[in-house]
Jmol script that loads the backbone (N, CA, C; Angstrom):
load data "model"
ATOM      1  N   UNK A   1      33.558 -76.905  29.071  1.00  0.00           N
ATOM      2  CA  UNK A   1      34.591 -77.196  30.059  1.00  0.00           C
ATOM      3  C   UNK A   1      34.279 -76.453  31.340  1.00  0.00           C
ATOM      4  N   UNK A   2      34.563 -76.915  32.705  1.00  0.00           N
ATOM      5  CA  UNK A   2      33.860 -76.443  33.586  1.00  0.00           C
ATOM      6  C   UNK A   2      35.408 -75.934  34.229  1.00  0.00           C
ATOM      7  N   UNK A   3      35.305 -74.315  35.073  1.00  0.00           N
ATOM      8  CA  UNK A   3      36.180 -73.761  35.429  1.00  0.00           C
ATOM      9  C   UNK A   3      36.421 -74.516  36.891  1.00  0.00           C
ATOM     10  N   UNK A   4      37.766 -74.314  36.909  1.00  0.00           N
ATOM     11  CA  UNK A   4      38.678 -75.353  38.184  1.00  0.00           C
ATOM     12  C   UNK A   4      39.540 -74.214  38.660  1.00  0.00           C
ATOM     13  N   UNK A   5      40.122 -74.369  39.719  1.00  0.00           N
ATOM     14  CA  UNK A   5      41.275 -73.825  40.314  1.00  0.00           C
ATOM     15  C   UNK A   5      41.527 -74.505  40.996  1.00  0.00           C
ATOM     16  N   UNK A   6      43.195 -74.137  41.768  1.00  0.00           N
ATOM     17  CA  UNK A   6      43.569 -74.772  43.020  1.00  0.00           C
ATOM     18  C   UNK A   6      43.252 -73.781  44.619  1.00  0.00           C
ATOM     19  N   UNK A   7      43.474 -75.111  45.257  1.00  0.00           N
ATOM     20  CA  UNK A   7      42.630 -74.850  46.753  1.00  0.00           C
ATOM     21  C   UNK A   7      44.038 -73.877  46.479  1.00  0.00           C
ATOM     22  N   UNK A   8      44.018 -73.114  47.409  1.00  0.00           N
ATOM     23  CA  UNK A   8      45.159 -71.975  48.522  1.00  0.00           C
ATOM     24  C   UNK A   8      44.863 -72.347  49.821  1.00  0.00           C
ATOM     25  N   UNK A   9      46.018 -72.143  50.656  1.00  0.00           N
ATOM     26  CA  UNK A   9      46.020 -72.407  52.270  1.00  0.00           C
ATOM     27  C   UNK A   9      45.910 -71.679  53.061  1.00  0.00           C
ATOM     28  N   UNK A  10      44.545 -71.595  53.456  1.00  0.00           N
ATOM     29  CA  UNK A  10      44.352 -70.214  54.433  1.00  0.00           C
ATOM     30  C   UNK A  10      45.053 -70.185  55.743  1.00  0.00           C
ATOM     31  N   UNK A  11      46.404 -70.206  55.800  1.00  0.00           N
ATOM     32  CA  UNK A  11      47.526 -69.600  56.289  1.00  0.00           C
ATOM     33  C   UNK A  11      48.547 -69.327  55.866  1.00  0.00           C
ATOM     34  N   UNK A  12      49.053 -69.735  54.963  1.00  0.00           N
ATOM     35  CA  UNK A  12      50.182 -69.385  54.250  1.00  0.00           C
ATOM     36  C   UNK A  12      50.100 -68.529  52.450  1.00  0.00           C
ATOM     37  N   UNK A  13      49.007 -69.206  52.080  1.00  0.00           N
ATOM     38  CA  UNK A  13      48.326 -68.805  50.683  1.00  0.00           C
ATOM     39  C   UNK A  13      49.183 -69.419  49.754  1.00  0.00           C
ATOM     40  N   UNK A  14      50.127 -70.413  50.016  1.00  0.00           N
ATOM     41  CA  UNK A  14      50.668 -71.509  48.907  1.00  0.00           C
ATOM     42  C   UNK A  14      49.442 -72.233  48.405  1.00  0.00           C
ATOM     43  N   UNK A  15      49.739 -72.762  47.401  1.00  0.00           N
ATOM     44  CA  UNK A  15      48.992 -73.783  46.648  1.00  0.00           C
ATOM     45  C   UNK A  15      49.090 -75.075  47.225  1.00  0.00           C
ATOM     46  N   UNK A  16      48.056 -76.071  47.339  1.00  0.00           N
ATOM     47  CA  UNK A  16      47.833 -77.169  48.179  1.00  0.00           C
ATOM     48  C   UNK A  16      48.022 -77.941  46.713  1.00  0.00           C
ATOM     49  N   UNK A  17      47.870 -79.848  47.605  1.00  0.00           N
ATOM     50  CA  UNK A  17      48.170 -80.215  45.932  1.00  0.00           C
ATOM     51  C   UNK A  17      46.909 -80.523  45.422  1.00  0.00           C
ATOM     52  N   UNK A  18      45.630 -80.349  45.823  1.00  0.00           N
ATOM     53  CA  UNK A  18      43.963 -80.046  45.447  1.00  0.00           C
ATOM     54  C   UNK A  18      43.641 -79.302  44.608  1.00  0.00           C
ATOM     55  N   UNK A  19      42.899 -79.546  43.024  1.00  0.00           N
ATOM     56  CA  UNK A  19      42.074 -78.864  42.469  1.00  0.00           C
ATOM     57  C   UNK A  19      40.792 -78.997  42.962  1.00  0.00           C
ATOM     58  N   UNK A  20      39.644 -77.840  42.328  1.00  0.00           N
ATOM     59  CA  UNK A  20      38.194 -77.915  42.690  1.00  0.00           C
ATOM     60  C   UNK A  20      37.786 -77.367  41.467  1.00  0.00           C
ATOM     61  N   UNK A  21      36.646 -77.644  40.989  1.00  0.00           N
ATOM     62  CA  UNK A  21      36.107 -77.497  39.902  1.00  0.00           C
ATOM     63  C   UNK A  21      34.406 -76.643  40.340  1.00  0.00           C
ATOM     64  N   UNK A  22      33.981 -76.214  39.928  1.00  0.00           N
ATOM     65  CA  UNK A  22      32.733 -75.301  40.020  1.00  0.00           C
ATOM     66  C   UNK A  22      31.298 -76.248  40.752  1.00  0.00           C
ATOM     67  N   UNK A  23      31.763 -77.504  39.912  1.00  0.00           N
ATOM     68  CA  UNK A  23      30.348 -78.665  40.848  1.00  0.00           C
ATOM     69  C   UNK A  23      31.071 -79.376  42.066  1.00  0.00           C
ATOM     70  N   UNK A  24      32.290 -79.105  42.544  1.00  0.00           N
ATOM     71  CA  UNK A  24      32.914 -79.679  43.739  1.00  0.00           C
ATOM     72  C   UNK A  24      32.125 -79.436  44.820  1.00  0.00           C
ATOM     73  N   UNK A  25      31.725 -80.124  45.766  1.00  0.00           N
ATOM     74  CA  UNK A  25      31.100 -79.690  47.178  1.00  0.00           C
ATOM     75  C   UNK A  25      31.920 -80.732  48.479  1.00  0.00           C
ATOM     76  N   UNK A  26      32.371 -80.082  49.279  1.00  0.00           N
ATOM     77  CA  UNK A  26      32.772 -80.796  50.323  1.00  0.00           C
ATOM     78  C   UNK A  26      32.881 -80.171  51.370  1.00  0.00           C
ATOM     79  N   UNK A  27      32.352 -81.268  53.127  1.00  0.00           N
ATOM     80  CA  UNK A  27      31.811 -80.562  53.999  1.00  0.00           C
ATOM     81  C   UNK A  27      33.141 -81.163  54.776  1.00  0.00           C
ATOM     82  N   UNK A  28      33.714 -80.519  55.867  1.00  0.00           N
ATOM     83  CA  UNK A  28      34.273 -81.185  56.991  1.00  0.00           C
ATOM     84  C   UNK A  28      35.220 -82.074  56.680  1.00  0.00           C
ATOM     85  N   UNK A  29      36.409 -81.211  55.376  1.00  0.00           N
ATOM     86  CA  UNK A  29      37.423 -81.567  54.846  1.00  0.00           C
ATOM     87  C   UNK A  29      38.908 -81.637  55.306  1.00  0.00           C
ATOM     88  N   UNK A  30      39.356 -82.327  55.673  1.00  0.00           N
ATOM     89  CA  UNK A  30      41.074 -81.928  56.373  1.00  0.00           C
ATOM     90  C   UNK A  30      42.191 -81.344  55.232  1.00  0.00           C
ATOM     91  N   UNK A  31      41.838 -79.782  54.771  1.00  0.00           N
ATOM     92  CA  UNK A  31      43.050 -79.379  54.082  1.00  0.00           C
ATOM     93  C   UNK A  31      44.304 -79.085  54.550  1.00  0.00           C
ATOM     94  N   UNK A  32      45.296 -80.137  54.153  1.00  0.00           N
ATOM     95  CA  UNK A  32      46.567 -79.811  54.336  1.00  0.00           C
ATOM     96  C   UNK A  32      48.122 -79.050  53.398  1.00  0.00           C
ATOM     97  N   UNK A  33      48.558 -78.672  54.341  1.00  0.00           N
ATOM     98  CA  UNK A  33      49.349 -77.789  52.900  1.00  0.00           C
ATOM     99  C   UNK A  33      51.111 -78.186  53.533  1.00  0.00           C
ATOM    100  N   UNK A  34      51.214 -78.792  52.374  1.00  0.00           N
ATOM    101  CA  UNK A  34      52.418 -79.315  52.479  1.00  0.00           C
ATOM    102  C   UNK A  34      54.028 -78.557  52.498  1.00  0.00           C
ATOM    103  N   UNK A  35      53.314 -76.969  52.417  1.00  0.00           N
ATOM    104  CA  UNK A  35      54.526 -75.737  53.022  1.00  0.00           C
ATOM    105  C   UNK A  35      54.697 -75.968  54.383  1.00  0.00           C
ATOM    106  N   UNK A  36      53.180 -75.309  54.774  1.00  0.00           N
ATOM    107  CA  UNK A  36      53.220 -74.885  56.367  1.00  0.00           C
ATOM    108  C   UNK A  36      53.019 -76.403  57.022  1.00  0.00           C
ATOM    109  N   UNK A  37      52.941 -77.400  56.533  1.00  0.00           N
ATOM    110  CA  UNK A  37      52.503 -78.194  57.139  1.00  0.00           C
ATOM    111  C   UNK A  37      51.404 -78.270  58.104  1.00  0.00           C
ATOM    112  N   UNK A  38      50.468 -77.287  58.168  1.00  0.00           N
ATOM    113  CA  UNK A  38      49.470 -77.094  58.630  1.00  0.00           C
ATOM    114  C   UNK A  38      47.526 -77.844  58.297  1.00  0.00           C
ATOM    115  N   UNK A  39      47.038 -78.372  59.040  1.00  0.00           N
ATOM    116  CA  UNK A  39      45.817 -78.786  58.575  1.00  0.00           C
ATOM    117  C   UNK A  39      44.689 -78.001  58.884  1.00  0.00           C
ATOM    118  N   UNK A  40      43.683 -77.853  57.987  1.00  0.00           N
ATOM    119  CA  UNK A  40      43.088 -76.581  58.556  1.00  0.00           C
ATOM    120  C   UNK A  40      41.453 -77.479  58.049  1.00  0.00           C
ATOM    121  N   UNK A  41      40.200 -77.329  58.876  1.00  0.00           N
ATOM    122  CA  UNK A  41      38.937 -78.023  58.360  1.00  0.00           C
ATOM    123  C   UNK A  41      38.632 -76.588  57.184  1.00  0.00           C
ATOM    124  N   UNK A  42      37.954 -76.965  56.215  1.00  0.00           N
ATOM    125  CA  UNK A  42      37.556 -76.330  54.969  1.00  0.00           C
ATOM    126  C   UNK A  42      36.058 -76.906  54.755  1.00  0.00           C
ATOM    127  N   UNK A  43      35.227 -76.201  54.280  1.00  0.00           N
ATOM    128  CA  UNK A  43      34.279 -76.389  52.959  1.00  0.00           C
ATOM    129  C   UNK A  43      34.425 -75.721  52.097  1.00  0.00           C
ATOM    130  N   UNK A  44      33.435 -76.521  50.689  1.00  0.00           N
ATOM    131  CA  UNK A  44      33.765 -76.092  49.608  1.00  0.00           C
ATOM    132  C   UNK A  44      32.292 -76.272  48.939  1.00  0.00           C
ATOM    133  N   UNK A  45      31.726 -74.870  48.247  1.00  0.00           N
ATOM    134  CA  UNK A  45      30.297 -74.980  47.433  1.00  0.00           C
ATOM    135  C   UNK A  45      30.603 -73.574  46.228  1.00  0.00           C
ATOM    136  N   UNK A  46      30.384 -74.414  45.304  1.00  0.00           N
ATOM    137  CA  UNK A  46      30.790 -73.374  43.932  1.00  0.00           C
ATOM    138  C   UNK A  46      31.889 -72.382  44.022  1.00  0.00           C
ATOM    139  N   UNK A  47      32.942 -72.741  44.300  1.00  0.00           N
ATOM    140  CA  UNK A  47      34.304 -72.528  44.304  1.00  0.00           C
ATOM    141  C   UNK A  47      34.639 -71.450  45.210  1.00  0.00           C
ATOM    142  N   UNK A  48      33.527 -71.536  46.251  1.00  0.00           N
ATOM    143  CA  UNK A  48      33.694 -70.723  47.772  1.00  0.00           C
ATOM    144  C   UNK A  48      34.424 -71.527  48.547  1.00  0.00           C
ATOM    145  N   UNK A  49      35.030 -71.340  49.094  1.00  0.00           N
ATOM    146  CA  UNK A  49      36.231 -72.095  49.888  1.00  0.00           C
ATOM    147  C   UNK A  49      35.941 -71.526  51.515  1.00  0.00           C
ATOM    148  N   UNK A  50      35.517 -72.229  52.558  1.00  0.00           N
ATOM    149  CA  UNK A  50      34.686 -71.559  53.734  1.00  0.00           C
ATOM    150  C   UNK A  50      35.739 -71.898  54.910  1.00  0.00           C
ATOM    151  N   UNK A  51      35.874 -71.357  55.875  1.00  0.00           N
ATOM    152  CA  UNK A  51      36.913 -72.300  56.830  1.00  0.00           C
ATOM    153  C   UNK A  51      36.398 -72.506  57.876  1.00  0.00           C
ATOM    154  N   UNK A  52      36.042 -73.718  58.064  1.00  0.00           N
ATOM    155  CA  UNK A  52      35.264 -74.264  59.655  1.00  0.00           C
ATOM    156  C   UNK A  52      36.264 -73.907  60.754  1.00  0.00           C
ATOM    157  N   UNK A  53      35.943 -73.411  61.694  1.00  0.00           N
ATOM    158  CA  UNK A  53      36.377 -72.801  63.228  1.00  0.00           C
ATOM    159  C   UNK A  53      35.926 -74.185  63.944  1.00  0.00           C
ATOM    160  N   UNK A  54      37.067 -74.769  64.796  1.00  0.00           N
ATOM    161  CA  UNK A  54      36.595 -75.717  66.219  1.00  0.00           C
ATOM    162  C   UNK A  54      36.570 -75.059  67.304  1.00  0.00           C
ATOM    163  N   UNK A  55      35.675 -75.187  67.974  1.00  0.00           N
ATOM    164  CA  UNK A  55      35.638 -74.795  69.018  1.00  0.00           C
ATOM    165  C   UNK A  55      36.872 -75.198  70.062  1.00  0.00           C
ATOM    166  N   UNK A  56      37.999 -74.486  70.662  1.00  0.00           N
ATOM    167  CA  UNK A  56      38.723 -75.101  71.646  1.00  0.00           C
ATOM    168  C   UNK A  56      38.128 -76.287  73.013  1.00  0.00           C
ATOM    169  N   UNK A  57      39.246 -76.554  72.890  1.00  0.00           N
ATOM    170  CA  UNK A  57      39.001 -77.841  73.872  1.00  0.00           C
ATOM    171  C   UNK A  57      38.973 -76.937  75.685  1.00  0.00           C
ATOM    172  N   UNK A  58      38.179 -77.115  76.123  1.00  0.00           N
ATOM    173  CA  UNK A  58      37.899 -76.452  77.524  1.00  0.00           C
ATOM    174  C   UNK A  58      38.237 -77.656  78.569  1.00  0.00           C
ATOM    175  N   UNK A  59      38.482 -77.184  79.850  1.00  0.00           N
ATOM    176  CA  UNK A  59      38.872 -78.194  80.564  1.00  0.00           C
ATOM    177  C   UNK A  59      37.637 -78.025  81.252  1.00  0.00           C
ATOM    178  N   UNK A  60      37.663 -79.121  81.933  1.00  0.00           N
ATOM    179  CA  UNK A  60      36.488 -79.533  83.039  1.00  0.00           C
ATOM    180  C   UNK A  60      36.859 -79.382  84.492  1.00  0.00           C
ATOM    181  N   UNK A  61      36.318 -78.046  84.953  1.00  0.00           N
ATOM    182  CA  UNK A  61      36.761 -77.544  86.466  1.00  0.00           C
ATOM    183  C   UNK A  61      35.435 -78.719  86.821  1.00  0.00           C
ATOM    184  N   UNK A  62      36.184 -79.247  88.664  1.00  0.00           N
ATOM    185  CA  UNK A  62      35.530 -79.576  89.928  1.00  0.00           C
ATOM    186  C   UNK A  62      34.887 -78.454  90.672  1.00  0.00           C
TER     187      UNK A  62
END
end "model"
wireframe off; spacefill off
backbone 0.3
color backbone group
């Protein structure tokens, strides 16, 4: 049997409604957590849970 857990929301640390299992891999994921209502980008490789940073949106000076 292969070990699983649930995602947590790296802002609030509630439980999302996502399991992941040890062979799960996913790049450039929209985790949402239905406390904070918050969406946050995630990866996921052997039950490392990574949190992608966007770069802010910059304005375009003349």
């Amino acid at each position: 049997m292969k070990h699983e857990q649930w995602i947590l929301c790296p802002v609030c640390g509630c439980k999302t409604r996502l399991k992941i299992r040890e062979d799960t891999v996913l790049e450039n994921f929209p985790l949402y957590c239905p406390k904070c209502k918050h969406e946050t980008l995630i990866a996921v490789r052997q039950l490392n849970i990574t949190v992608i940073k966007e770069p802010d949106a910059q304005t375009q000076s003349r």
